[in-house]
VMD Tcl script that builds the backbone (N, CA, C; Angstrom):
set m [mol new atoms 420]
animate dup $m
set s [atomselect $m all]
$s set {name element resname resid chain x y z} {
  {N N UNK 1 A -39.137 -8.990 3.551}
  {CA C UNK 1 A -37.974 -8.240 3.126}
  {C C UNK 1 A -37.724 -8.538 1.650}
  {N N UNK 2 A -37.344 -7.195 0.793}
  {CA C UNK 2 A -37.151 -7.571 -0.412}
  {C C UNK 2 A -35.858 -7.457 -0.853}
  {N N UNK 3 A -34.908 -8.279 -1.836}
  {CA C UNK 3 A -33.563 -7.818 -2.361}
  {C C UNK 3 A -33.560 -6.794 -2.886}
  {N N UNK 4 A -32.485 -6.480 -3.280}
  {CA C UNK 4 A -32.365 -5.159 -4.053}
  {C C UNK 4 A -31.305 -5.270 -5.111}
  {N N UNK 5 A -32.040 -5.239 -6.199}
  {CA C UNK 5 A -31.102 -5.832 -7.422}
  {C C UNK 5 A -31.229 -4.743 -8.291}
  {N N UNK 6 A -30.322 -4.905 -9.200}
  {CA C UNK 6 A -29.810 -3.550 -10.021}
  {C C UNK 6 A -30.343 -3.649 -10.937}
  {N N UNK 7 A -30.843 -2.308 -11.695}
  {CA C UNK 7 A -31.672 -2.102 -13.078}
  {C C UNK 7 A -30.852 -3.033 -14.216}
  {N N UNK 8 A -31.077 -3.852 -15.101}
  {CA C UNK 8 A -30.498 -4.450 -16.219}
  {C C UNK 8 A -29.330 -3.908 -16.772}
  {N N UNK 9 A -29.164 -3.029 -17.113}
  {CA C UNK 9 A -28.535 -2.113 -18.039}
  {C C UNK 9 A -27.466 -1.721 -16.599}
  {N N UNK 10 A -27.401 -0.938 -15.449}
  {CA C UNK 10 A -26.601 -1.416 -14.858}
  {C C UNK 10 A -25.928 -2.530 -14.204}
  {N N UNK 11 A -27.011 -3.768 -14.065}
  {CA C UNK 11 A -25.866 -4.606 -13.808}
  {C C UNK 11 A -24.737 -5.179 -14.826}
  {N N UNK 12 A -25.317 -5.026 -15.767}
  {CA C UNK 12 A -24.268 -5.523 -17.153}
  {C C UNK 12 A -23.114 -4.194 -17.037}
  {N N UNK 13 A -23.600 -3.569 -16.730}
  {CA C UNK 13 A -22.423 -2.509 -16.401}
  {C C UNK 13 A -21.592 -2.839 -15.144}
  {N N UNK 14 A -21.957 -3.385 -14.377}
  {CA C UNK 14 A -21.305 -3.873 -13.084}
  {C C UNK 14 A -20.882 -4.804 -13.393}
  {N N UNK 15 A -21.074 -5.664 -14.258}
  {CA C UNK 15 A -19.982 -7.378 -14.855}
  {C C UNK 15 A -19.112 -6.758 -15.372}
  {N N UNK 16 A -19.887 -5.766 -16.310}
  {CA C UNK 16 A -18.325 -5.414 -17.177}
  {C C UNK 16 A -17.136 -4.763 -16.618}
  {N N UNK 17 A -17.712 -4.246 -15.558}
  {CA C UNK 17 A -16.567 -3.309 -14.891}
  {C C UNK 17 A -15.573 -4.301 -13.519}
  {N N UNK 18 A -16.741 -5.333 -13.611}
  {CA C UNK 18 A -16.094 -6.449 -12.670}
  {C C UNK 18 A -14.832 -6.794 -13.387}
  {N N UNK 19 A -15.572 -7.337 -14.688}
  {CA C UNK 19 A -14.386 -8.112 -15.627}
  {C C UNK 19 A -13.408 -7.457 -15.642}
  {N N UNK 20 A -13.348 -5.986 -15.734}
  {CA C UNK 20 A -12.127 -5.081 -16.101}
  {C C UNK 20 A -11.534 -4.803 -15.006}
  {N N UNK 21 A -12.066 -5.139 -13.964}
  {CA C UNK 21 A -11.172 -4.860 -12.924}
  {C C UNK 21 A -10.443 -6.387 -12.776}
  {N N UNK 22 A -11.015 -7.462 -12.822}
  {CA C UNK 22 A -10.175 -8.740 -12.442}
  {C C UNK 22 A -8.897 -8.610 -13.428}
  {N N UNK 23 A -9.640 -8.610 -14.846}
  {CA C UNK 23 A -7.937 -8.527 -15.762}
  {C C UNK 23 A -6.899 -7.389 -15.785}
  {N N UNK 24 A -7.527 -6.501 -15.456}
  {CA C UNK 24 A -6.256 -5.361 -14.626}
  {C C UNK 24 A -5.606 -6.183 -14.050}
  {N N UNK 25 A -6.160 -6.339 -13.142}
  {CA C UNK 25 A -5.303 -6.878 -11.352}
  {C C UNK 25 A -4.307 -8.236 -12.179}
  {N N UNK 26 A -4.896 -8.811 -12.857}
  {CA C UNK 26 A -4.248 -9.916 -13.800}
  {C C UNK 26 A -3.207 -8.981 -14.290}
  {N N UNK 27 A -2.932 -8.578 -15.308}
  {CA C UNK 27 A -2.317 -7.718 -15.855}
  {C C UNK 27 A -1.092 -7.047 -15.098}
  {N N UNK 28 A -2.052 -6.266 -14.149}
  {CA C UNK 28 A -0.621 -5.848 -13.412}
  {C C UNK 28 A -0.035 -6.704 -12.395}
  {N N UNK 29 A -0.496 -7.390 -11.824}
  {CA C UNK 29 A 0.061 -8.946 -11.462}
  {C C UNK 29 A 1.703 -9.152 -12.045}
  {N N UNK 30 A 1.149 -9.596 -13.221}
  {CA C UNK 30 A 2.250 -9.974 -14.807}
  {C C UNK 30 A 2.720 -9.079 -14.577}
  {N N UNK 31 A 2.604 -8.027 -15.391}
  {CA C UNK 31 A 3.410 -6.906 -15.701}
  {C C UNK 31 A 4.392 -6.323 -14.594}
  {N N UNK 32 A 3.854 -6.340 -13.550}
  {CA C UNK 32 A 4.478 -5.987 -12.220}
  {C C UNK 32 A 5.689 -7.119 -11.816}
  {N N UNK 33 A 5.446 -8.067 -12.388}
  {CA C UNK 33 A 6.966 -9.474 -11.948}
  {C C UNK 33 A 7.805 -8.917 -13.317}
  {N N UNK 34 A 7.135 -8.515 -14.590}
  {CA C UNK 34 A 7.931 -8.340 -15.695}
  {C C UNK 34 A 9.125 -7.348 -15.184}
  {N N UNK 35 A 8.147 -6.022 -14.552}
  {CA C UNK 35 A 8.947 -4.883 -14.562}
  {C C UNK 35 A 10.175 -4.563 -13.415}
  {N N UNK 36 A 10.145 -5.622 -12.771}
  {CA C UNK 36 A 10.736 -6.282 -11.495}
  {C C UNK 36 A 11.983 -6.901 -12.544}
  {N N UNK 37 A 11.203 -7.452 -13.551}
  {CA C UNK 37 A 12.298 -8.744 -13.394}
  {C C UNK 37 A 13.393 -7.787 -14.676}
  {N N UNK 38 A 13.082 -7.256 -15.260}
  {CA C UNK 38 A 13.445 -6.075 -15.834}
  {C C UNK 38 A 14.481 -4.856 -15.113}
  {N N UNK 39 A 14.148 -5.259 -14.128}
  {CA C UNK 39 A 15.228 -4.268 -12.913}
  {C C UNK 39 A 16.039 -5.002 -12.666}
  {N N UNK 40 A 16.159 -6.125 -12.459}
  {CA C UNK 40 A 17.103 -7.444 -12.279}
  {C C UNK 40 A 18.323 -7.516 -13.028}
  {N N UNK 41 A 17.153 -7.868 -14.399}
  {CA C UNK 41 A 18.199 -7.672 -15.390}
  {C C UNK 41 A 19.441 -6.863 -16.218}
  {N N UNK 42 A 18.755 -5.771 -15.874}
  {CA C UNK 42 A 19.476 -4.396 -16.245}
  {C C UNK 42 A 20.370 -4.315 -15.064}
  {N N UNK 43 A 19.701 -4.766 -14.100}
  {CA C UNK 43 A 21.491 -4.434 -12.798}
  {C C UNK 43 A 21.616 -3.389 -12.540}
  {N N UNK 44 A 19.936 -2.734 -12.238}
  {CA C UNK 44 A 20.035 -1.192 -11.855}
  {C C UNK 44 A 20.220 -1.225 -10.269}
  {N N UNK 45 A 19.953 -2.595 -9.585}
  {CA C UNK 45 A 19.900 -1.795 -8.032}
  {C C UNK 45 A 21.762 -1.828 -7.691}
  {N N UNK 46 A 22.450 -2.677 -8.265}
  {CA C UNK 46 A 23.767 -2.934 -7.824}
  {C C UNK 46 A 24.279 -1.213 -8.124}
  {N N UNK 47 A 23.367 -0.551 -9.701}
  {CA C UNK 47 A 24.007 0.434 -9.768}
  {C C UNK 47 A 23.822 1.823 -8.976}
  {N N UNK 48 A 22.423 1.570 -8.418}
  {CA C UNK 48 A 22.227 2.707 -7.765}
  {C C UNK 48 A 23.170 2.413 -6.480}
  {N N UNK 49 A 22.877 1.456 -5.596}
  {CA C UNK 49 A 23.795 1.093 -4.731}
  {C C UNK 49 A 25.375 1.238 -4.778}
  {N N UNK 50 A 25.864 1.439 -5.880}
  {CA C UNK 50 A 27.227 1.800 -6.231}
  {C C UNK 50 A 26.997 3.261 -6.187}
  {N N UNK 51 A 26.238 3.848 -6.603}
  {CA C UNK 51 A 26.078 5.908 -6.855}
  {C C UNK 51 A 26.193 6.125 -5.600}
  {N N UNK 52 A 24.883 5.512 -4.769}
  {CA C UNK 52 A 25.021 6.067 -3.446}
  {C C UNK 52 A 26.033 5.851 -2.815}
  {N N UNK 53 A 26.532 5.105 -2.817}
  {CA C UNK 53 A 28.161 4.820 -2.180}
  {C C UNK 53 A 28.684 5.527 -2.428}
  {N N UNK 54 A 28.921 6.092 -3.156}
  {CA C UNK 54 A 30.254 6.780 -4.622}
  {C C UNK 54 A 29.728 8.502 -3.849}
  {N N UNK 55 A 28.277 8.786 -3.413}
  {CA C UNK 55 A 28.269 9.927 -3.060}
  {C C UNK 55 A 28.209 10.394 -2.057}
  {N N UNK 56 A 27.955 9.308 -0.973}
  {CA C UNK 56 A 27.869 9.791 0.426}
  {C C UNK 56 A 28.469 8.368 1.390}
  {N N UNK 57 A 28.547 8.977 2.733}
  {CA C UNK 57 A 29.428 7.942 3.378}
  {C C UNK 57 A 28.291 7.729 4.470}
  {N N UNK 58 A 27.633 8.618 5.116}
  {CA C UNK 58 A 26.485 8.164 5.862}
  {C C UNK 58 A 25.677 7.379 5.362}
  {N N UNK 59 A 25.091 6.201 6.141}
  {CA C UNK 59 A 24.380 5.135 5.909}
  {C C UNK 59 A 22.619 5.055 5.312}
  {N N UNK 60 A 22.677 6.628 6.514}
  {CA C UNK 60 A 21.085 6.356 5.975}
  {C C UNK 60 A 21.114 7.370 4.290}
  {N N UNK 61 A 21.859 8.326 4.252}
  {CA C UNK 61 A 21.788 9.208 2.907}
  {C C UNK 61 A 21.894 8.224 1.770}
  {N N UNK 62 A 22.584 6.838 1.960}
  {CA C UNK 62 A 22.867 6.167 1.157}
  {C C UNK 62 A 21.560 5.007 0.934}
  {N N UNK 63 A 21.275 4.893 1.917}
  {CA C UNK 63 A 19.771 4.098 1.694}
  {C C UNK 63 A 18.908 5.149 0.872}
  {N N UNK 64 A 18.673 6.490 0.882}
  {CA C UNK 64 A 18.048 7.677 0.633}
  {C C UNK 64 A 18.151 7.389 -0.813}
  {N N UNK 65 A 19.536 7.575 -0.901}
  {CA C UNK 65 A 19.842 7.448 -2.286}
  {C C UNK 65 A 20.015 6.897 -3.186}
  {N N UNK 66 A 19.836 5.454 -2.601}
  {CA C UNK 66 A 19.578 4.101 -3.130}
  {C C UNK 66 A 17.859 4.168 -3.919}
  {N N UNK 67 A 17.483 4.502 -2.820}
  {CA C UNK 67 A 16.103 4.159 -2.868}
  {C C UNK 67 A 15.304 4.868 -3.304}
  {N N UNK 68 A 15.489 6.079 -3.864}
  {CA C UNK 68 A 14.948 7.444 -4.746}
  {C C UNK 68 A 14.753 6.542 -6.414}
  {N N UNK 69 A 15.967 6.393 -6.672}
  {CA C UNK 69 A 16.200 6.128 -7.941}
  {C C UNK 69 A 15.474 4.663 -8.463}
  {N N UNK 70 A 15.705 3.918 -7.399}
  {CA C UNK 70 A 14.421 2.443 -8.003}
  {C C UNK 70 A 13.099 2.378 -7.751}
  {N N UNK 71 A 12.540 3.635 -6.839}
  {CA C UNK 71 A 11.180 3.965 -6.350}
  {C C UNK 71 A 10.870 4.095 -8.271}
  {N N UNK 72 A 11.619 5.230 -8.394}
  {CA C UNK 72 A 11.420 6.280 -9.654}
  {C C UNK 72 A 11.128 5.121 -10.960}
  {N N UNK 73 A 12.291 3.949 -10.732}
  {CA C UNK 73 A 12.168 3.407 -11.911}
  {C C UNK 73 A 10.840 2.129 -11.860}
  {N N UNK 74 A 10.570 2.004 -10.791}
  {CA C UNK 74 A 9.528 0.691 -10.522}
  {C C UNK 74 A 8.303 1.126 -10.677}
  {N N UNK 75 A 7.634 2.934 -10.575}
  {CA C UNK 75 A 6.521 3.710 -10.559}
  {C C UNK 75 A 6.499 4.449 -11.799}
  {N N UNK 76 A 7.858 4.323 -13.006}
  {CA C UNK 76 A 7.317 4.717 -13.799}
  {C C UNK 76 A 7.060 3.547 -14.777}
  {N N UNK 77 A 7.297 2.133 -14.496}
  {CA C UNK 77 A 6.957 1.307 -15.440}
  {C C UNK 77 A 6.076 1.019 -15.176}
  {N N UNK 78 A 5.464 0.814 -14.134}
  {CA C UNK 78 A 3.786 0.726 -13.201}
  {C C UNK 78 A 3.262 1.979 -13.990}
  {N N UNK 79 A 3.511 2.778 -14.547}
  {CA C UNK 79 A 2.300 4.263 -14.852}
  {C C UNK 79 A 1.589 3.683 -16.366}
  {N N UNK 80 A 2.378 2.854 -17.231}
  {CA C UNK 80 A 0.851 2.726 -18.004}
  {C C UNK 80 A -0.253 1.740 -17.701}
  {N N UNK 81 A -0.369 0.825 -16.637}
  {CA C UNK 81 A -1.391 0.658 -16.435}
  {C C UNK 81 A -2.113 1.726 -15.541}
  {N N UNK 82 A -1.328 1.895 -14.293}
  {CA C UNK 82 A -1.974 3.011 -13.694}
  {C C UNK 82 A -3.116 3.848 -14.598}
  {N N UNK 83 A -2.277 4.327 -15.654}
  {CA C UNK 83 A -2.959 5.539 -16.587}
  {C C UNK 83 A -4.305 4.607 -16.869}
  {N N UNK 84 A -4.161 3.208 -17.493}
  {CA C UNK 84 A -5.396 2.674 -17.820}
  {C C UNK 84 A -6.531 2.265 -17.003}
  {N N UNK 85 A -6.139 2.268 -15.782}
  {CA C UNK 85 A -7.315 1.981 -14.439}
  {C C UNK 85 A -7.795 3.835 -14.214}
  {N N UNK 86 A -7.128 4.436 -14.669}
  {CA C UNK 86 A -7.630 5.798 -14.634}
  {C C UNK 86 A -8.183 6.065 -15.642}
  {N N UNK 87 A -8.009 5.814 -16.867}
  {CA C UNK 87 A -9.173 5.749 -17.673}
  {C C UNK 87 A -10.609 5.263 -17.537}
  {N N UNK 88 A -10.122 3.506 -17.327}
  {CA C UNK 88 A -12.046 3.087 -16.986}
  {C C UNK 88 A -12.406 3.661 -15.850}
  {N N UNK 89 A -11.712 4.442 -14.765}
  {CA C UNK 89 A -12.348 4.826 -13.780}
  {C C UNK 89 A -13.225 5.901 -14.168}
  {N N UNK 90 A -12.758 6.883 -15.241}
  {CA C UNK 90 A -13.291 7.726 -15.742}
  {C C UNK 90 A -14.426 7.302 -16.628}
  {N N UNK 91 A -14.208 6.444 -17.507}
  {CA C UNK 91 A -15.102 6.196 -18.267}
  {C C UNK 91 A -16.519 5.833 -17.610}
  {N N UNK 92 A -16.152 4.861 -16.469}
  {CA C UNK 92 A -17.495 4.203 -16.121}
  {C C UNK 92 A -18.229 5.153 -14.579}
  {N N UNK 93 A -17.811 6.599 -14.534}
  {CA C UNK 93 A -17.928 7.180 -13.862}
  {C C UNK 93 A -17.642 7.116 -12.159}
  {N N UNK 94 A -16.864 6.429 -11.895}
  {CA C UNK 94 A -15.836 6.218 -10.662}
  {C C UNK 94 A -14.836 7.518 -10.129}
  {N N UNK 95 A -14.865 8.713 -10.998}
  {CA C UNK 95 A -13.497 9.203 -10.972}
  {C C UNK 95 A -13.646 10.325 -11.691}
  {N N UNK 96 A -14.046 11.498 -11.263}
  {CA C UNK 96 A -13.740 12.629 -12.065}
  {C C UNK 96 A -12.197 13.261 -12.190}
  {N N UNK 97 A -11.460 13.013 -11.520}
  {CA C UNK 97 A -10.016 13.594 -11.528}
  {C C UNK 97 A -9.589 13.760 -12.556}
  {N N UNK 98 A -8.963 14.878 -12.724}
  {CA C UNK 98 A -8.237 14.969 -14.053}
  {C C UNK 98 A -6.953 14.609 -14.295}
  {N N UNK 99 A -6.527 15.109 -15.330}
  {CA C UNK 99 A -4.922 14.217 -15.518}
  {C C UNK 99 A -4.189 15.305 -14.730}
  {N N UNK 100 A -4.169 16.365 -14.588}
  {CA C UNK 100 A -2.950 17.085 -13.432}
  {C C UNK 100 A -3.209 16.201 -12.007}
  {N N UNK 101 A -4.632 16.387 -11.389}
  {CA C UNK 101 A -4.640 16.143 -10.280}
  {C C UNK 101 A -3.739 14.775 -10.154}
  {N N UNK 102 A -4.648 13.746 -10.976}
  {CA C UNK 102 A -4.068 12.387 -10.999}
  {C C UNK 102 A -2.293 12.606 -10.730}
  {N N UNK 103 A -1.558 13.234 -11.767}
  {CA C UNK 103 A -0.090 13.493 -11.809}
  {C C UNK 103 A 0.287 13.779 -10.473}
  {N N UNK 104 A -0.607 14.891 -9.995}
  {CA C UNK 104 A -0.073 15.122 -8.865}
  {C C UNK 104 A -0.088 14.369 -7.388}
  {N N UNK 105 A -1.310 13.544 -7.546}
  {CA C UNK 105 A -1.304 12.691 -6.646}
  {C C UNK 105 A -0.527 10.975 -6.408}
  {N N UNK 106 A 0.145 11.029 -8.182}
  {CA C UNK 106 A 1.024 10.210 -7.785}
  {C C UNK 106 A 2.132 10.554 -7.778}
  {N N UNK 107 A 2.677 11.573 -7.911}
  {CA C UNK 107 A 3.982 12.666 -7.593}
  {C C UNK 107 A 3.884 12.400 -6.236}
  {N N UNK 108 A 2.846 12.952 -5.369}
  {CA C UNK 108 A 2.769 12.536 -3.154}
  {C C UNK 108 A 3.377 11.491 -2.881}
  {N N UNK 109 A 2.431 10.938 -3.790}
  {CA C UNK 109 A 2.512 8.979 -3.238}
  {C C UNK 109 A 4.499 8.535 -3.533}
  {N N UNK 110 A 5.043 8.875 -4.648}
  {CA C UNK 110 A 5.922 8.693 -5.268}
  {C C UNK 110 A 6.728 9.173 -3.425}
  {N N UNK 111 A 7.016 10.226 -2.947}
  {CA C UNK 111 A 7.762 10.937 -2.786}
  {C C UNK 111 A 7.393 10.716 -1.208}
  {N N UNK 112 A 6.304 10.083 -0.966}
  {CA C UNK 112 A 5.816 9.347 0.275}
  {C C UNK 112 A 6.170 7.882 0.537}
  {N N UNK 113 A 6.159 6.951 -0.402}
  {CA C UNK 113 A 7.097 5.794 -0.716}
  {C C UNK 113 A 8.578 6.083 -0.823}
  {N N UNK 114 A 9.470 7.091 -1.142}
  {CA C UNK 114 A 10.425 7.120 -1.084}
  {C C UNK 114 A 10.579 7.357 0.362}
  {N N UNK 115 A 9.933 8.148 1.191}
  {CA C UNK 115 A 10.492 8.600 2.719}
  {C C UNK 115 A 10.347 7.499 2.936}
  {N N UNK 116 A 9.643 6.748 3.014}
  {CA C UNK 116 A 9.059 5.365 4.178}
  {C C UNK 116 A 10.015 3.882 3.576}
  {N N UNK 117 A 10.291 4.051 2.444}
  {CA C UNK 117 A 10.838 2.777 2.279}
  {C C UNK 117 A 12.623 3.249 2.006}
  {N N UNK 118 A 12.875 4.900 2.153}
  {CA C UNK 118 A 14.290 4.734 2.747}
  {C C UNK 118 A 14.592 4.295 3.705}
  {N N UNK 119 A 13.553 4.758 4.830}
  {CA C UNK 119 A 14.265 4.301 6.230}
  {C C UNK 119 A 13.646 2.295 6.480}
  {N N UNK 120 A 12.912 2.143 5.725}
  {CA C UNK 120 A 13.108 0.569 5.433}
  {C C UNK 120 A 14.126 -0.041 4.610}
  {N N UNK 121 A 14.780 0.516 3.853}
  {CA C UNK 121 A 15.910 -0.109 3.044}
  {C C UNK 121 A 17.167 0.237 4.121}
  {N N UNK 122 A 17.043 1.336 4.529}
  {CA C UNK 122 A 18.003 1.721 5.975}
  {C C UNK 122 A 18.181 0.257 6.883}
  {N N UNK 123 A 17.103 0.419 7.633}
  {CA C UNK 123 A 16.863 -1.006 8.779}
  {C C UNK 123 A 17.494 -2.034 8.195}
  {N N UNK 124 A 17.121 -2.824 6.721}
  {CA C UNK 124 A 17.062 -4.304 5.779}
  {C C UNK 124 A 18.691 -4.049 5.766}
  {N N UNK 125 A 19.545 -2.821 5.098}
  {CA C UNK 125 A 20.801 -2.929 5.034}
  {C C UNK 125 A 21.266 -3.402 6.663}
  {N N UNK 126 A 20.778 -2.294 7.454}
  {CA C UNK 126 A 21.358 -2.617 8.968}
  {C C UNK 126 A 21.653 -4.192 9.490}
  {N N UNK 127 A 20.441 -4.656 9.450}
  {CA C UNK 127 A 20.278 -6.009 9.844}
  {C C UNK 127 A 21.185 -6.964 8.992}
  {N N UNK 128 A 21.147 -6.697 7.919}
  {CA C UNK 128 A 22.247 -7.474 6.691}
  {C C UNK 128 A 23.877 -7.540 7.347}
  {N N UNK 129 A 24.053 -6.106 7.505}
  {CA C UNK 129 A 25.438 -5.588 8.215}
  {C C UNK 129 A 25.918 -6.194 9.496}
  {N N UNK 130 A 24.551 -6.752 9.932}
  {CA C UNK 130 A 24.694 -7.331 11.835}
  {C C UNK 130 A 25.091 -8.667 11.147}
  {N N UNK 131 A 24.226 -9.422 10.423}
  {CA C UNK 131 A 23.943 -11.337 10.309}
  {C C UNK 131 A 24.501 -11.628 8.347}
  {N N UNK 132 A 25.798 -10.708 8.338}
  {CA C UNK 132 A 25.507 -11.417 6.630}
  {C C UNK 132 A 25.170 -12.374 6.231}
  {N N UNK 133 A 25.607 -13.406 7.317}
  {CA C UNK 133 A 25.196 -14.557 6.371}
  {C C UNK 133 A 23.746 -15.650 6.983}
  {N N UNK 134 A 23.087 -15.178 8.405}
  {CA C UNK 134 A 21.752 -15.053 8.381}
  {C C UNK 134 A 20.878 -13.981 8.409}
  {N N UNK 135 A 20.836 -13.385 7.713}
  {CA C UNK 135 A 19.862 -11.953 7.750}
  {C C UNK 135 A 19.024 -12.742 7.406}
  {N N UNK 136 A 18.549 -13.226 6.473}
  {CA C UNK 136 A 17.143 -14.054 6.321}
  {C C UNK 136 A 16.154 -14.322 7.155}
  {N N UNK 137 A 17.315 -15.009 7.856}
  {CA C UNK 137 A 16.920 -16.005 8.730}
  {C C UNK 137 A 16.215 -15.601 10.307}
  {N N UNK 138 A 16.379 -13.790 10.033}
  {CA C UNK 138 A 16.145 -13.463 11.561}
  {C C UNK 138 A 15.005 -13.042 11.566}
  {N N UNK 139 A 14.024 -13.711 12.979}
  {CA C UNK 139 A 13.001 -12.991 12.897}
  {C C UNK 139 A 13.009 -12.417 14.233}
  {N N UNK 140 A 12.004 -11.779 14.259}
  {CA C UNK 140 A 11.553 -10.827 15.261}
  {C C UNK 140 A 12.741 -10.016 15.928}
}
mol reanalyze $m
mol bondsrecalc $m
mol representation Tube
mol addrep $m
């Protein structure tokens, strides 16, 4: 039986694309606690959580509406790396998509994370509302 090892010229293409993928993931790692911690700071969830209050009295519209607005702000500070893993994807031939499709497929995703993690911010409030002062603490 023989291995099967890659022509020269591609495997140096396969380190390099290794490398660029580890310091991405590095990168957005970081960047991803930055842009977090950046939401913190600014005191956007207390404020969305105050809007939705301020506009509706049902529980789950208010998780809805909670949770639209920090999806929006956590996926658009995530989009310039995004954009840059869509570049080398392109570059190193991984990825013909273009920039609409791309847009549009994280427009889905956007708007598919908002359904699924309203009715999870729904439940997390619920349970909060049952144990204020062990919600943590509850499992199963």
């Amino acid at each position: 039986m023989t291995a099967y090892t890659l022509p020269p010229d591609l495997y140096r293409k396969a380190k390099t694309l290794g490398r660029i993928h580890f310091l991405t993931n590095l990168v957005n790692f970081v960047y991803g606690l930055f842009a977090f911690w950046l939401i913190l700071e600014l005191h956007l969830a207390p404020k969305f959580r105050d809007w939705a209050q301020s506009l509706a009295s049902n529980r789950f519209v208010q998780a809805f509406l909670f949770t639209t607005p920090l999806i929006v702000a956590v996926s658009v500070l995530d989009s310039p790396t995004a954009i840059y893993e869509h570049i080398v994807s392109r570059k190193y031939g991984l990825s013909v998509e273009g920039w609409g499709a791309l847009a549009w497929d994280w427009t889905k995703g956007i708007f598919l994370f908002i359904v699924i993690g309203s009715f999870l911010v729904w439940i997390l409030y619920g349970v909060i509302r049952r144990s204020p002062r062990n919600w943590w603490f509850t499992s199963g």
